[in-house]
C-alpha distance (Angstrom), angle and dihedral (degrees) to the residues before:
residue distance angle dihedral
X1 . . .
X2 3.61 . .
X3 4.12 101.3 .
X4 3.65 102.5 102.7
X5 3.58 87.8 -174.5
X6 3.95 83.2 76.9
X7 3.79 114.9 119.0
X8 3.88 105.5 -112.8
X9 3.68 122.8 -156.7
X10 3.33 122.3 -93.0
X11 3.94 101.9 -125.5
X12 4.15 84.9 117.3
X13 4.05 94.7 66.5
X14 3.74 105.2 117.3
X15 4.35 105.2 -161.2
X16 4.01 80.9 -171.9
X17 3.54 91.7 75.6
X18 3.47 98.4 94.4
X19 3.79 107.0 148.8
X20 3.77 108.2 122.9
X21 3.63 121.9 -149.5
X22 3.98 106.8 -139.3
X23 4.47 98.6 146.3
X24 3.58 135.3 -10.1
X25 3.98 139.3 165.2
X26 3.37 123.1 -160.0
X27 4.10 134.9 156.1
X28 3.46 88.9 -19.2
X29 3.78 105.1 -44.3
X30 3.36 129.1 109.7
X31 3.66 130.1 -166.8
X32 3.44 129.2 -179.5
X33 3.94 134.1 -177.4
X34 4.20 101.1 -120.6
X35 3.83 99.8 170.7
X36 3.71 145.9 -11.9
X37 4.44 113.8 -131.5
X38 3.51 114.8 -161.2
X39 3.83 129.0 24.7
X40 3.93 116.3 -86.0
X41 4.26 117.0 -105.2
X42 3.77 125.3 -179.5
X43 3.20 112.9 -107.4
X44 3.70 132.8 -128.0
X45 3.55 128.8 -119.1
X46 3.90 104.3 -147.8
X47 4.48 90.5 50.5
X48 3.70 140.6 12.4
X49 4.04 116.7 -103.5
X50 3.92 118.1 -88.1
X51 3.69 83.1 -122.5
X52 4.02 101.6 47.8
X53 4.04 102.0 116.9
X54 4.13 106.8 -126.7
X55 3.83 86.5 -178.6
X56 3.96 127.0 40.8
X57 4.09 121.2 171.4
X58 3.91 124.6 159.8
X59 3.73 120.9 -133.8
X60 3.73 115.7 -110.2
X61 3.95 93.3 -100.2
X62 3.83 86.9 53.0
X63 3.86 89.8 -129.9
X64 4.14 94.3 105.3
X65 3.85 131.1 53.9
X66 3.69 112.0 -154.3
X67 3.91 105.5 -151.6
X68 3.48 123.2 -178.5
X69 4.15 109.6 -161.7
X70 4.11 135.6 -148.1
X71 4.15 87.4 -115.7
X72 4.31 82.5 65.2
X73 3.86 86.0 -108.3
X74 3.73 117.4 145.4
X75 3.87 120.7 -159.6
X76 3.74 149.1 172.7
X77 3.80 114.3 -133.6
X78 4.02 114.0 -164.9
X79 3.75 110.8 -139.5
X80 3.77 92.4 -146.7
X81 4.01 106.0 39.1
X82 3.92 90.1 40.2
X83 3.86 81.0 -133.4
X84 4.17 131.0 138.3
X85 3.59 130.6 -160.0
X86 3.48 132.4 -168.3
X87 4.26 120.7 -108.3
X88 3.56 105.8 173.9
X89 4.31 140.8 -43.4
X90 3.90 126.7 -115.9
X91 3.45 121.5 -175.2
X92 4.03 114.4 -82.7
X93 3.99 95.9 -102.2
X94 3.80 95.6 42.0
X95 4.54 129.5 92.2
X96 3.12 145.7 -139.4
X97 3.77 138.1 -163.8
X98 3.86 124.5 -155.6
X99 3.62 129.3 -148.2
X100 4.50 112.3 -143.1
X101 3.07 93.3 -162.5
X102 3.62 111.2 46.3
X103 4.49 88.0 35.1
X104 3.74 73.8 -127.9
X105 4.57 123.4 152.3
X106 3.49 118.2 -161.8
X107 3.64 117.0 -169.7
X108 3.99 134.1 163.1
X109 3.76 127.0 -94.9
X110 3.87 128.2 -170.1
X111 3.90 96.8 -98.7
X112 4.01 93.3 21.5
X113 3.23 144.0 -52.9
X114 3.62 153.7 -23.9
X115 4.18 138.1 -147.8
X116 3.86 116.8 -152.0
X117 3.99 117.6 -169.4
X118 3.70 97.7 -149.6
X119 3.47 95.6 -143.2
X120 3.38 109.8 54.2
X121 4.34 90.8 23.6
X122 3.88 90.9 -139.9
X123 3.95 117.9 128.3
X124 3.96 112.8 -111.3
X125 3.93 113.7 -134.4
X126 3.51 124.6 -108.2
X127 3.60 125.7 -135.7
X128 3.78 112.0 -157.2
X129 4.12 116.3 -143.4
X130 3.46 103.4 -157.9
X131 3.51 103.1 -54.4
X132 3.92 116.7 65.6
X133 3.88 116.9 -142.2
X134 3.60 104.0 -118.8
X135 4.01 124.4 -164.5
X136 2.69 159.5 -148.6
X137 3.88 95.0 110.7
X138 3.70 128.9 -179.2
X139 4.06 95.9 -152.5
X140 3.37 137.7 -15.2
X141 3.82 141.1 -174.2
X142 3.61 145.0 -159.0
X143 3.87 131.3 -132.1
X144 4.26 108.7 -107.6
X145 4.02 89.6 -128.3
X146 3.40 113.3 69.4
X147 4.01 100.3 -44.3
X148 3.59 93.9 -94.8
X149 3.91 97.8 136.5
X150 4.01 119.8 49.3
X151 3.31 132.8 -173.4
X152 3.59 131.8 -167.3
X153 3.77 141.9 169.5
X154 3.93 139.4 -164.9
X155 4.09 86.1 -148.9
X156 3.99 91.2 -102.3
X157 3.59 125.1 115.4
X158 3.72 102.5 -60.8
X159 3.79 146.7 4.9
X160 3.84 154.4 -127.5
X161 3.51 136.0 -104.9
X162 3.40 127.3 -157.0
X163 3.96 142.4 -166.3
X164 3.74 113.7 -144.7
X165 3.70 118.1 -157.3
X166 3.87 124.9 -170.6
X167 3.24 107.6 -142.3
X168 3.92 137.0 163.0
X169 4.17 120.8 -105.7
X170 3.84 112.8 -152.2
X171 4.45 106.6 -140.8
X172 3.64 142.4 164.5
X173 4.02 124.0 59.3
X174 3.32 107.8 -130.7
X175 3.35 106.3 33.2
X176 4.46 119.3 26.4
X177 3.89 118.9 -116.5
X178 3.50 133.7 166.9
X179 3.39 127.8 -154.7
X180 3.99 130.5 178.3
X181 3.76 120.6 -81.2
X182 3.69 131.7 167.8
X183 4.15 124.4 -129.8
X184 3.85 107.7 -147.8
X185 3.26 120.6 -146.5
X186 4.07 131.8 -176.3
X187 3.59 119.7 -140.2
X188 3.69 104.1 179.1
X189 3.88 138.1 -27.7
X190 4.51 100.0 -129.8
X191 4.08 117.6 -145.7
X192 3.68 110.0 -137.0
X193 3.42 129.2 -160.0
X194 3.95 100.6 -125.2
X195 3.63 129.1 1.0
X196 3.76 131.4 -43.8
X197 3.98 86.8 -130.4
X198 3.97 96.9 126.1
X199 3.79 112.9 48.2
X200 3.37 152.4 -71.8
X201 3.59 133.5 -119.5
X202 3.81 144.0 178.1
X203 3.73 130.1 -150.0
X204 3.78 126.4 -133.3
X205 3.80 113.8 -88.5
X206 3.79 88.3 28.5
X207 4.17 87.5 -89.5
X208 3.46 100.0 141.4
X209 3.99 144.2 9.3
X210 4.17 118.5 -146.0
X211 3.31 122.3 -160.2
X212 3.85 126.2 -169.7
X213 4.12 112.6 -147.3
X214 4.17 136.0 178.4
X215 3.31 144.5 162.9
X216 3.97 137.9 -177.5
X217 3.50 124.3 -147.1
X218 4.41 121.1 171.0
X219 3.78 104.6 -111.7
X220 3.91 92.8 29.2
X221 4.10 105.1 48.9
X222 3.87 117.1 -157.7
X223 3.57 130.0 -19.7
X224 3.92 127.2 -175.5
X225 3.45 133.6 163.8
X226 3.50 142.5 174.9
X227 3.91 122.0 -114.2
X228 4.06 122.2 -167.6
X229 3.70 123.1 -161.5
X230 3.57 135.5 -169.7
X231 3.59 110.0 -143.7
X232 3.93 112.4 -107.5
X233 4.00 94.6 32.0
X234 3.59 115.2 93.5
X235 4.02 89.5 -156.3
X236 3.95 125.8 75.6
X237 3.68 118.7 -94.3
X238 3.73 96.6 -164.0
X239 4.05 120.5 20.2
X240 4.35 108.4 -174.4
X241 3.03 112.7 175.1
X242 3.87 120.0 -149.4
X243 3.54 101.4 -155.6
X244 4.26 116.7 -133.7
X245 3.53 96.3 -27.3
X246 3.96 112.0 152.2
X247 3.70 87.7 -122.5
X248 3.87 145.1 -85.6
X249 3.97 136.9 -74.9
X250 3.70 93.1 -178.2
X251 4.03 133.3 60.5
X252 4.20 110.9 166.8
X253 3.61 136.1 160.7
X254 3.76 120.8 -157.0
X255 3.84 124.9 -135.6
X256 4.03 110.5 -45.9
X257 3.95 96.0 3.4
X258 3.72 91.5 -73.5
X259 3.76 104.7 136.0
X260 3.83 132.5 22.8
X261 3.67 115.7 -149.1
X262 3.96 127.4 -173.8
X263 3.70 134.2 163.4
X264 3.76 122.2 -122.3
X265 3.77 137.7 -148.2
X266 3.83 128.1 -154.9
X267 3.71 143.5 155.7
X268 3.94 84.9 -14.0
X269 3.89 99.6 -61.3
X270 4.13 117.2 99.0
X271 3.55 125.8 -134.9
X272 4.07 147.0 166.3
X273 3.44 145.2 -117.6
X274 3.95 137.7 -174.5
X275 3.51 130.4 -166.2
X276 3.86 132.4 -166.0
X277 3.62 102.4 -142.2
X278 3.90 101.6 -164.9
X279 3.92 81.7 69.8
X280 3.49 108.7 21.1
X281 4.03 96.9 -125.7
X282 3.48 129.6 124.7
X283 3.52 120.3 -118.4
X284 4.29 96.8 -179.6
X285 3.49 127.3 40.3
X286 3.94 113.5 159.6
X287 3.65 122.5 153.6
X288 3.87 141.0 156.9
X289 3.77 95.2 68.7
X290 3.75 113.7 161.1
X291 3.63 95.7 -125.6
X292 3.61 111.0 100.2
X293 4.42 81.5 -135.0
X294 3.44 146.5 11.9
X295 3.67 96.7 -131.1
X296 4.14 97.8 177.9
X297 3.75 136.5 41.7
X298 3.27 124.3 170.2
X299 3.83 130.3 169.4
X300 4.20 120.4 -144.9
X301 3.94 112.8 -126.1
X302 3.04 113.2 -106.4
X303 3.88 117.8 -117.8
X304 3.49 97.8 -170.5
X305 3.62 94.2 86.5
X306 3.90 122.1 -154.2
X307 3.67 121.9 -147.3
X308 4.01 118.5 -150.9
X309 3.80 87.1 -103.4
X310 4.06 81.4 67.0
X311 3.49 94.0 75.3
X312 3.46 97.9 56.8
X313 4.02 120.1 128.4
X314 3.76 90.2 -128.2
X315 4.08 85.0 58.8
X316 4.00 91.4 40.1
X317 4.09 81.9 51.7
X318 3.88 89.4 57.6
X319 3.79 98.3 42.2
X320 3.19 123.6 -113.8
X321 3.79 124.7 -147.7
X322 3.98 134.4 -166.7
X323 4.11 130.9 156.2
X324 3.82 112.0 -122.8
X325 3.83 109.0 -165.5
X326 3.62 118.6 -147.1
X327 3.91 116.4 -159.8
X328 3.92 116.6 -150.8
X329 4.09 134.3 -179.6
X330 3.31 127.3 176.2
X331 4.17 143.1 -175.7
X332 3.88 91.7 -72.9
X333 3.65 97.0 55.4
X334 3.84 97.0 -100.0
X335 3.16 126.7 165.3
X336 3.21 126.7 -166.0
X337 3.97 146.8 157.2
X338 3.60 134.6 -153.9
X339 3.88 135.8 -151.6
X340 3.76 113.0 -144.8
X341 3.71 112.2 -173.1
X342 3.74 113.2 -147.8
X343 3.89 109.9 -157.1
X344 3.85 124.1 154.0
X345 2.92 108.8 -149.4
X346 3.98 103.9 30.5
X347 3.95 134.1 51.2
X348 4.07 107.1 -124.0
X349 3.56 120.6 177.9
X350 3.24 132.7 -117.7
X351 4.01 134.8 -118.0
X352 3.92 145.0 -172.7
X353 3.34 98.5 -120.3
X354 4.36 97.8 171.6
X355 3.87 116.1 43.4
X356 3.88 116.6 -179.1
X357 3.76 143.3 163.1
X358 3.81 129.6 -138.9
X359 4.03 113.9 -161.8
X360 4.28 82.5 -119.1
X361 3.49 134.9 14.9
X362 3.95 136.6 -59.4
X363 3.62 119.5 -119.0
X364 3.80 105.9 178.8
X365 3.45 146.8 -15.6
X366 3.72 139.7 -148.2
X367 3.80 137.2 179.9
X368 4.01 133.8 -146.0
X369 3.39 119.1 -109.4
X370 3.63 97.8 -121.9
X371 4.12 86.9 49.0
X372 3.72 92.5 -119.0
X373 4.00 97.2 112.0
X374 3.93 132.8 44.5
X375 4.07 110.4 -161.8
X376 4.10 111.9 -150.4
X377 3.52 119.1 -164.9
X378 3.99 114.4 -150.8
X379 3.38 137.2 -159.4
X380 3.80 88.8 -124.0
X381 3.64 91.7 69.8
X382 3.96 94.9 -104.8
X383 3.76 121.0 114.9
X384 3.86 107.1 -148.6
X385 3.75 121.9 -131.7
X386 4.06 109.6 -142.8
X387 3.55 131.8 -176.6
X388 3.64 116.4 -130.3
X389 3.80 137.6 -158.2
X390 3.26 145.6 163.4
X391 3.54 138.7 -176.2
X392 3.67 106.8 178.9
């Protein structure tokens, strides 16, 4: 089946993988382990933990860890007390998508959706203009600046787009109060070429859409590909097409919608592949890991900021160079990060400059904002703290 999303059995957890990662330096790049949050369980070999996080994002201040779990529970860890609290349940099989910025949680209902401010946990009201979102949707995502695009898709052969608004709802009789409301707006429903069954993803500065889409069909075997939109054309901007991967777990943008990365899955051995998508080449193609999937990707923010004078030709002309890293863990507990060299005018290649083991496997992955902090999800329950810098 093509719905990488699918909960695989566990048959490729490895207990002998016992290295633990505690502090390394390498190329530049150092990570180090700074705390542990949550107490360590065994886990089982038939099903992942209630408590394993499948989601992890960090607040904007980099003081919270949003972390949505496999039990459906969705909760706020504080980086400083080592304490979680509870913001709302979903079912076990459904998403969510978090906004930084806005301290905003957007998860499905049955004939839509809902808005959760974190920090009070009460749903914000919607105010339809127009069009009325209508559920139920298979997956969904928010932009990274201030959750003014969404896009969401019932896992057919296209998806919505949607303007949100915040906006200012006048209540009470007697006496006036206003509370916070947002004004929905649709900007265009996309036709894709197979089914939305993958992901969805937004790019910073609300540049470009990705969509992840497969089929299977007897005589043919799997087919997924990779479609990239830019947001008012109803027409792909990029098509790449994976070939007859199984599927993929992973859908990430870097900084500025420069690179797409996704994991792959063939013949039983994982793999990854990046994409620049001002060009269209591929800058990462890795495959025949032993890990049955790449189940985390996560890209480091980029602190080497570009202003839109950066993209200039005349700068192109000169070369410009940067290091994106690209974090990756996988089924065995591996670790690993990648330096992508973005030149524009040459072709550099890229290495794996970080390779680490976990004693079980990696579920997901999630950088700070400010790039100080890598989150790692474990099989064991735990989600590891690490210290990150870079000096490239």
């Amino acid at each position: 089946m093509i719905l990488a999303l699918l909960f695989y059995p566990m048959r490729y957890f490895n207990i002998s993988l016992i290295l633990l990662l505690f502090s390394f330096q390498v190329h530049g790049v150092t990570l180090k382990t700074e705390f542990q949050l949550g107490e360590k369980q065994q886990p089982t070999l038939d099903r992942l933990l209630p408590d394993v996080a499948s989601r992890l994002t960090f607040n904007e201040e980099n003081t919270k860890l949003i972390a949505h779990q496999m039990d459906g529970n969705i909760v706020e860890w504080d980086m400083h007390t080592f304490q979680k609290r509870l913001i709302c349940t979903v079912e076990e099989d459904q998403w969510s998508t978090y906004s930084p910025r806005l301290n905003y949680l957007l998860i499905p209902k049955a004939d839509g959706i809902a808005v959760i401010d974190v920090a009070n946990r009460k749903e914000i009201q919607l105010v339809k203009n127009k069009y009325e979102i209508r559920g139920p949707y298979e997956s969904g995502c928010y932009s990274p600046d201030a959750g003014r695009l969404v896009a969401l898709t019932k896992g057919d052969n296209e998806f919505e787009a949607w303007r949100f608004s915040i906006i200012g709802i006048a209540t009470g009789i007697k006496s006036l109060t206003i509370k916070p409301g947002i004004k929905t707006t649709k900007i265009l429903d996309y036709k894709t070429q197979l089914p939305v069954r993958n992901g969805i993803a937004i790019a910073e500065g609300n540049s470009y859409l990705a969509t992840a889409e497969g089929t299977y069909r007897d005589g043919e075997g799997h087919r997924t590909i990779i479609e990239i939109w830019s947001e008012l054309q109803d027409k792909p901007y990029r098509v790449f097409d994976t070939g007859e991967v199984l599927g993929v777990w992973n859908l990430v943008f870097s900084d500025y919608g420069m690179m797409l990365a996704v994991d792959t899955q063939l013949n039983g051995k994982s793999g990854i592949r990046v994409w620049e998508i001002r060009t269209g080449r591929q800058v990462l193609n890795k495959s025949g890991f032993e890990a049955y999937w790449v189940r985390a990707l996560a890209f480091a923010p980029n602190k080497q900021k570009l202003s839109s004078n950066d993209r200039t030709e005349n700068l192109r002309m000169k070369g410009y160079l940067h290091i994106d890293y690209l974090a990756s863990g996988d089924e065995k507990g591996n670790l690993r990060v990648w330096g992508i060299p973005y030149h524009t005018s040459k072709i550099l290649d890229t290495k794996s400059v970080i390779w680490e083991t976990y004693p079980t496997g990696i579920q997901t992955l999630a950088f700070s904002p400010n790039g100080n902090y890598l989150a790692v999800a474990l099989w064991d329950t735990t989600i590891q703290i690490l210290r990150w810098n870079s000096n490239e």
